[in-house]
Backbone as numpy.savetxt, mean C-alpha at the origin, in Angstrom:
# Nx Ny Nz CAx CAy CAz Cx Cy Cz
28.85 -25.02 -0.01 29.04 -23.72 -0.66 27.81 -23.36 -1.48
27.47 -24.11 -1.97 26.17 -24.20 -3.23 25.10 -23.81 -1.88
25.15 -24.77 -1.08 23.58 -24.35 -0.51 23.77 -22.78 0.38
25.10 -22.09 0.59 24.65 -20.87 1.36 24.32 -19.74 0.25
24.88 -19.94 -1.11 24.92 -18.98 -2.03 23.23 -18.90 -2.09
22.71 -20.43 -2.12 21.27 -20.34 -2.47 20.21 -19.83 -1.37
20.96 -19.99 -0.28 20.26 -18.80 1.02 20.13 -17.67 1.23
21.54 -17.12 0.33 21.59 -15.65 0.60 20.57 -15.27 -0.63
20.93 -15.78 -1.76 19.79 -15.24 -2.74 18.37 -15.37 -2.16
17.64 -16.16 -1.55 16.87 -16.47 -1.08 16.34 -15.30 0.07
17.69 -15.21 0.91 17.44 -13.48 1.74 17.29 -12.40 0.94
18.09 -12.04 -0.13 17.77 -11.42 -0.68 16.43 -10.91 -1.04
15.59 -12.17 -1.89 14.49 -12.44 -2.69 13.57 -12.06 -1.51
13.24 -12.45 -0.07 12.81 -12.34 1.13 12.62 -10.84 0.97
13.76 -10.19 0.71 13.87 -8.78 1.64 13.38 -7.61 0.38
13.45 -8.19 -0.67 13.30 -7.27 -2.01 11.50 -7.58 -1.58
10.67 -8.66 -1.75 9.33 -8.95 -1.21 8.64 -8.49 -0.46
9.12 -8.34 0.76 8.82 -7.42 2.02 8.89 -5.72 1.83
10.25 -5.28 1.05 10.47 -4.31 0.43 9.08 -3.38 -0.34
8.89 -4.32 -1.75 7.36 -4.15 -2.37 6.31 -4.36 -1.56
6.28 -5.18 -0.65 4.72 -5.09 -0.18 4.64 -4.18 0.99
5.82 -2.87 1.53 6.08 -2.15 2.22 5.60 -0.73 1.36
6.27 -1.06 0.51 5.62 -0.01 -0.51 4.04 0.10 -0.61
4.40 -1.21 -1.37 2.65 -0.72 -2.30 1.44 -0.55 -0.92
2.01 -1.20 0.21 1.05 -0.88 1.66 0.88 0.81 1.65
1.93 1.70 1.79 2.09 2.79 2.19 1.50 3.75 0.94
1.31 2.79 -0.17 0.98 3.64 -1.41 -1.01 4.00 -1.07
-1.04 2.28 -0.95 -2.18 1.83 -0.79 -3.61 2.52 0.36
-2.54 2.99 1.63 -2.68 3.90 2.49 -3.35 5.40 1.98
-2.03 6.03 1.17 -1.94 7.42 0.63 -2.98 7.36 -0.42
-3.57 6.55 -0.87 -4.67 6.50 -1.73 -5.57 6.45 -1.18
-5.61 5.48 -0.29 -7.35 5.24 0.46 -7.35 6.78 1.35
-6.51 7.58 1.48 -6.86 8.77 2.40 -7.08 9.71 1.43
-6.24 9.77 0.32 -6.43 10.60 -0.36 -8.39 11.02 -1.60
-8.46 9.46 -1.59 -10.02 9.13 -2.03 -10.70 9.93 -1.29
-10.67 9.69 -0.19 -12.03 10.33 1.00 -11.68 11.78 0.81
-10.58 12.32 0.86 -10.52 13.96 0.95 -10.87 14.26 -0.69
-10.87 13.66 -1.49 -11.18 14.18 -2.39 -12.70 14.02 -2.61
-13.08 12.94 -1.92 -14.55 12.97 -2.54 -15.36 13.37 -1.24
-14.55 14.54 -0.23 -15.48 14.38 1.01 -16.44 15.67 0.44
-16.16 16.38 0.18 -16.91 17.74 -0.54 -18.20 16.75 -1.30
-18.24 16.16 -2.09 -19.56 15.26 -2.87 -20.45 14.59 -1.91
-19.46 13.90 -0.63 -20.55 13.27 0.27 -20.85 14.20 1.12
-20.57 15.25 1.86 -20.86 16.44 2.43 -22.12 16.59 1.62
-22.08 16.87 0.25 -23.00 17.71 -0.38 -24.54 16.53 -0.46
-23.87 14.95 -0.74 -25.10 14.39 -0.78 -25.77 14.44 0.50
-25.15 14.32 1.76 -25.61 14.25 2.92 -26.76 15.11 3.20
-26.17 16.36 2.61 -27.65 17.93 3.21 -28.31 17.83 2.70
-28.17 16.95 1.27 -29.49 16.61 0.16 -30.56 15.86 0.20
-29.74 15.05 1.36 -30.89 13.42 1.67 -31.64 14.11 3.36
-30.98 14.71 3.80 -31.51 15.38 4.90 -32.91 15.96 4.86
C-alpha cells in the first residue's frame, strides 16, 4: 500500500515537471521570436550602415 501511494505521488511529481518545462519551453520560444522582431528594425538599420 505504502509503496503505490509513493508511485502515484511520484507520477504526479513526473507530470507537474514535464508540465513546467512545457511551459517555460513555449515561453522560452515566444521570447526568442519575440527578441528578433523587436530588434529586427536596429539590425536592418545596422546592416545599410556597414554596407
Amino acid at each position: 500500500m505504502e509503496a503505490q501511494a509513493l508511485t502515484s505521488k511520484e507520477g504526479k511529481n513526473l507530470a507537474s515537471t514535464a508540465y513546467v518545462l512545457t511551459v517555460l519551453s513555449v515561453l522560452g520560444v515566444f521570447a526568442a521570436i519575440s527578441a528578433v522582431l523587436l530588434a529586427w528594425p536596429a539590425l536592418a538599420y545596422l546592416g545599410a550602415k556597414m554596407m
